[in-house]
C-alpha positions in Angstrom: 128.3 31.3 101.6 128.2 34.9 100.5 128.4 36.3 104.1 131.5 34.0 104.7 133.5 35.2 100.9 132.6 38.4 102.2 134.4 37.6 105.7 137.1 36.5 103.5 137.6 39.0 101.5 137.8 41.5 104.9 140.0 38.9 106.3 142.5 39.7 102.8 142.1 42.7 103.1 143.1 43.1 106.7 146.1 41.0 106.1 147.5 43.1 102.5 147.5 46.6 105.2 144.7 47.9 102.6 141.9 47.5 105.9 142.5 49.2 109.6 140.1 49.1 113.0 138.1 52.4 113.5 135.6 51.9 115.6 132.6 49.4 116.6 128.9 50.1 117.1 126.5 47.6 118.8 122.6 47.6 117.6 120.2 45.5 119.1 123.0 43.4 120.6 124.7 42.7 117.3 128.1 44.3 117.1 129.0 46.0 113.6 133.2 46.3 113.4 134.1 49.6 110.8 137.4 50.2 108.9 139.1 52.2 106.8 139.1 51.2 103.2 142.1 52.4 100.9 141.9 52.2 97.5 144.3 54.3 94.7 145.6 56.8 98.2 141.8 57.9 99.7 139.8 56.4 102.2 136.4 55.0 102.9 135.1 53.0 104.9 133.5 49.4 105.4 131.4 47.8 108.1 131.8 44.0 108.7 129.2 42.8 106.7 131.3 43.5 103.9 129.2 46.7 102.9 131.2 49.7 101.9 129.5 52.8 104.0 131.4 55.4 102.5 133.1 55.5 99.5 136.8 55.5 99.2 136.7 59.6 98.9 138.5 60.9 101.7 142.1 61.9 102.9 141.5 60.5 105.6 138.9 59.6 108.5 139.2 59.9 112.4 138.9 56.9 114.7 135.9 56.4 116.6 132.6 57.5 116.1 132.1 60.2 118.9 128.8 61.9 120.0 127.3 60.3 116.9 130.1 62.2 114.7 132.5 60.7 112.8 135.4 62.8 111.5 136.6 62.8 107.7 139.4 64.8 105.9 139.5 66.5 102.3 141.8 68.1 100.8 143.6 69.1 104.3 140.4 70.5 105.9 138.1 68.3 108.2 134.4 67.8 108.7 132.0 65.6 109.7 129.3 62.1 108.8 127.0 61.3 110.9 125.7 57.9 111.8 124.1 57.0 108.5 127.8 58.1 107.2 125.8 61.4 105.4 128.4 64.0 105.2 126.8 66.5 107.3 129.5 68.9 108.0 131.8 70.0 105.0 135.5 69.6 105.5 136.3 73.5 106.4 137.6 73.4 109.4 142.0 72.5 110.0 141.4 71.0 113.0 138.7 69.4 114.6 138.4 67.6 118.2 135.6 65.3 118.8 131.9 65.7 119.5 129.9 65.7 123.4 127.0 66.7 123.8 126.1 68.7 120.7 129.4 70.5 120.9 132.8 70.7 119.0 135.6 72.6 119.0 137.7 73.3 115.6 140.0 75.9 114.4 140.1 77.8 111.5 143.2 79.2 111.0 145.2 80.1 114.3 141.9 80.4 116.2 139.4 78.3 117.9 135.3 78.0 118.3 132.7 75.6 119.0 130.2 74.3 116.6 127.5 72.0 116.9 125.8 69.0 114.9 125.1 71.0 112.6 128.0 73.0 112.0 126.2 76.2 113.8 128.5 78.4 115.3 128.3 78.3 119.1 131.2 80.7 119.7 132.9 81.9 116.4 136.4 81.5 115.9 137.8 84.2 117.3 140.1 82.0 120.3 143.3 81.2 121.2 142.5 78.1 123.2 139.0 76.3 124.4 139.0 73.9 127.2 135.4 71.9 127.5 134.4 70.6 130.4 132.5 67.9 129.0 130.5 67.0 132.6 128.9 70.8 133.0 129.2 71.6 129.3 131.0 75.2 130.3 133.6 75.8 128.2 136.8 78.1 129.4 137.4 80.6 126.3 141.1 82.4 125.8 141.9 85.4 124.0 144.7 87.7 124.3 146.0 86.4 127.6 143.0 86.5 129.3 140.6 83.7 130.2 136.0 83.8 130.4 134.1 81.1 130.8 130.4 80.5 129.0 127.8 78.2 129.6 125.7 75.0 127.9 124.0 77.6 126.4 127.1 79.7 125.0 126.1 82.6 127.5 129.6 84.5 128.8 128.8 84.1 132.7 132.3 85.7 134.0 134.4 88.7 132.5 137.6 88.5 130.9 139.7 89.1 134.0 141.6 86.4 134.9 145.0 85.3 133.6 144.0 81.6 133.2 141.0 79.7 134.7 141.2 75.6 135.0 138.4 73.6 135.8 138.2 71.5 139.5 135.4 69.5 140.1 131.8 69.9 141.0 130.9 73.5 139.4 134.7 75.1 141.0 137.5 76.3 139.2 140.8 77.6 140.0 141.8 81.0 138.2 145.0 82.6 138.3 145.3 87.2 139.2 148.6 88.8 139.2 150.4 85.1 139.5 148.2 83.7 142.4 145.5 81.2 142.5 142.0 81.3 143.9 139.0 79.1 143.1 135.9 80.9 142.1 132.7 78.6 141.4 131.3 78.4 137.5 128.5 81.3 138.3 131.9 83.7 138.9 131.1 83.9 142.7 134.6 84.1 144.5 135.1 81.0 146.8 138.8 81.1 147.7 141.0 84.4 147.0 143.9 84.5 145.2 146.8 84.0 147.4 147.8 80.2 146.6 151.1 79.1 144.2 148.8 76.6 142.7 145.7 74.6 143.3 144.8 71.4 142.0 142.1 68.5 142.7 143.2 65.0 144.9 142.9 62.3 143.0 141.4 60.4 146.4 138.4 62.3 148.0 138.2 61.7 151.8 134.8 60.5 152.4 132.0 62.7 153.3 133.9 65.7 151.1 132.7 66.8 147.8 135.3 69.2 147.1 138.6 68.6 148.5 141.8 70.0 146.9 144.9 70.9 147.8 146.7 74.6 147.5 150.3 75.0 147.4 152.7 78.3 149.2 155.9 79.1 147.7 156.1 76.9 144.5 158.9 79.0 143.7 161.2 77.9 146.7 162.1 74.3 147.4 159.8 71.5 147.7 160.9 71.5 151.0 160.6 75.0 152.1 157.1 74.9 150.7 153.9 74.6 152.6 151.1 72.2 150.9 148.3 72.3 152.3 144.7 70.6 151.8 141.2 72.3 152.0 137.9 71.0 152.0 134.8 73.2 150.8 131.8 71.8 152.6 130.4 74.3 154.9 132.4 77.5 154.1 136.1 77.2 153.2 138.1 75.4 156.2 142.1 75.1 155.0 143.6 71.8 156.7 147.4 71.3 156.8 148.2 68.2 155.0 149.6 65.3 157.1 152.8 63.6 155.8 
């Protein structure tokens, strides 16, 4: 009887807009359904056994439970629980993405760094931009125009010389020197120089090709005075004009 009042009184709540979805967790094949809680403007949050998990203290709290992180709001400035809903991380930070692999980036201020679980500095905030590429764990860094790239271990492995770098696929990326495009590989070796309008990943692989992208001539012109081409690093580079 006291499970189903409980049910109830979620059902209620759901129904008076005092009760929103966040996110669901399964244990040992039981699902647990979690949602925010507001009572007198601040937010907690309640699991759907009727237990409140944190108490109504909050600004506000992100949806979904990512990386084991869950992110919660104070007084403008965000931080982290973890998944016994300890506040782990103090709200500090004024923005926050959310958690892979141990690592986070935030901002503080108008600059970005990455932190980890436990709110350890990975790369302080000293960033215009960071772009994680959450399948290697290197992370692309900008400052002042200029674009690095570090490692799962935070360890710079290329020099700030390149205008912009974007990750591919498989360990490449594309990188852009004096408004043209080449694609070096994530130890900084140079695989393709720069001497393409753009370069970008196929969404369909041919089979047998790991790598396959195509590289664009003469953005600038029309679409049908440009050349597109596509390429295919397997055995050495080997540039392969598209068929239409």
């Amino acid at each position: 009887m006291k499970k189903i009042a409980l049910k109830i009184m979620i059902i209620m709540f759901i129904l008076s807009n005092s009760l929103f979805p966040v996110f669901a967790t399964t244990t040992n094949s039981i699902t647990y359904n979690y949602f925010k809680l507001i009572q007198k403007d601040k937010i907690g949050l309640l699991n759907s056994e009727g237990e409140i998990v944190i108490q109504p203290k909050y600004q506000d709290i992100s949806y979904g439970q990512i990386g084991g992180m869950l992110g919660v709001e104070n007084n403008g400035k965000w931080g982290f629980v973890d998944t016994t809903f300890k506040e782990v991380i103090k709200p500090t930070f004024d923005e926050v993405f959310s958690f892979y692999y141990g690592w986070c980036p935030v901002r503080i201020g108008k600059t970005w760094g990455i932190i980890d679980t436990k709110g350890a500095w990975i790369v302080k905030p000293a960033y215009a931009s960071i772009d994680i590429d959450y399948d290697s764990k290197y992370a692309i860094l900008k400052q002042n125009g200029k674009s690095t790239l570090i490692d799962g271990t935070g360890r710079f492995v290329i020099s700030k010389k390149y205008d912009s770098l974007r990750f591919l696929a498989n360990g490449l990326l594309s990188f852009v020197l004096n408004k043209k495009t080449g694609i070096i590989d994530n130890t900084g070796k140079l695989v393709l120089s720069a001497q393409y309008d753009d370069i970008w990943n196929l969404n369909d692989t041919p089979k047998g090709s790991e790598n396959f992208f195509t590289v664009e001539y003469n953005k600038k012109t029309s679409v049908k005075q440009g050349v597109t081409m596509i390429g295919d690093i397997k055995k050495g580079l080997q540039i392969i004009p598209e068929r239409l």
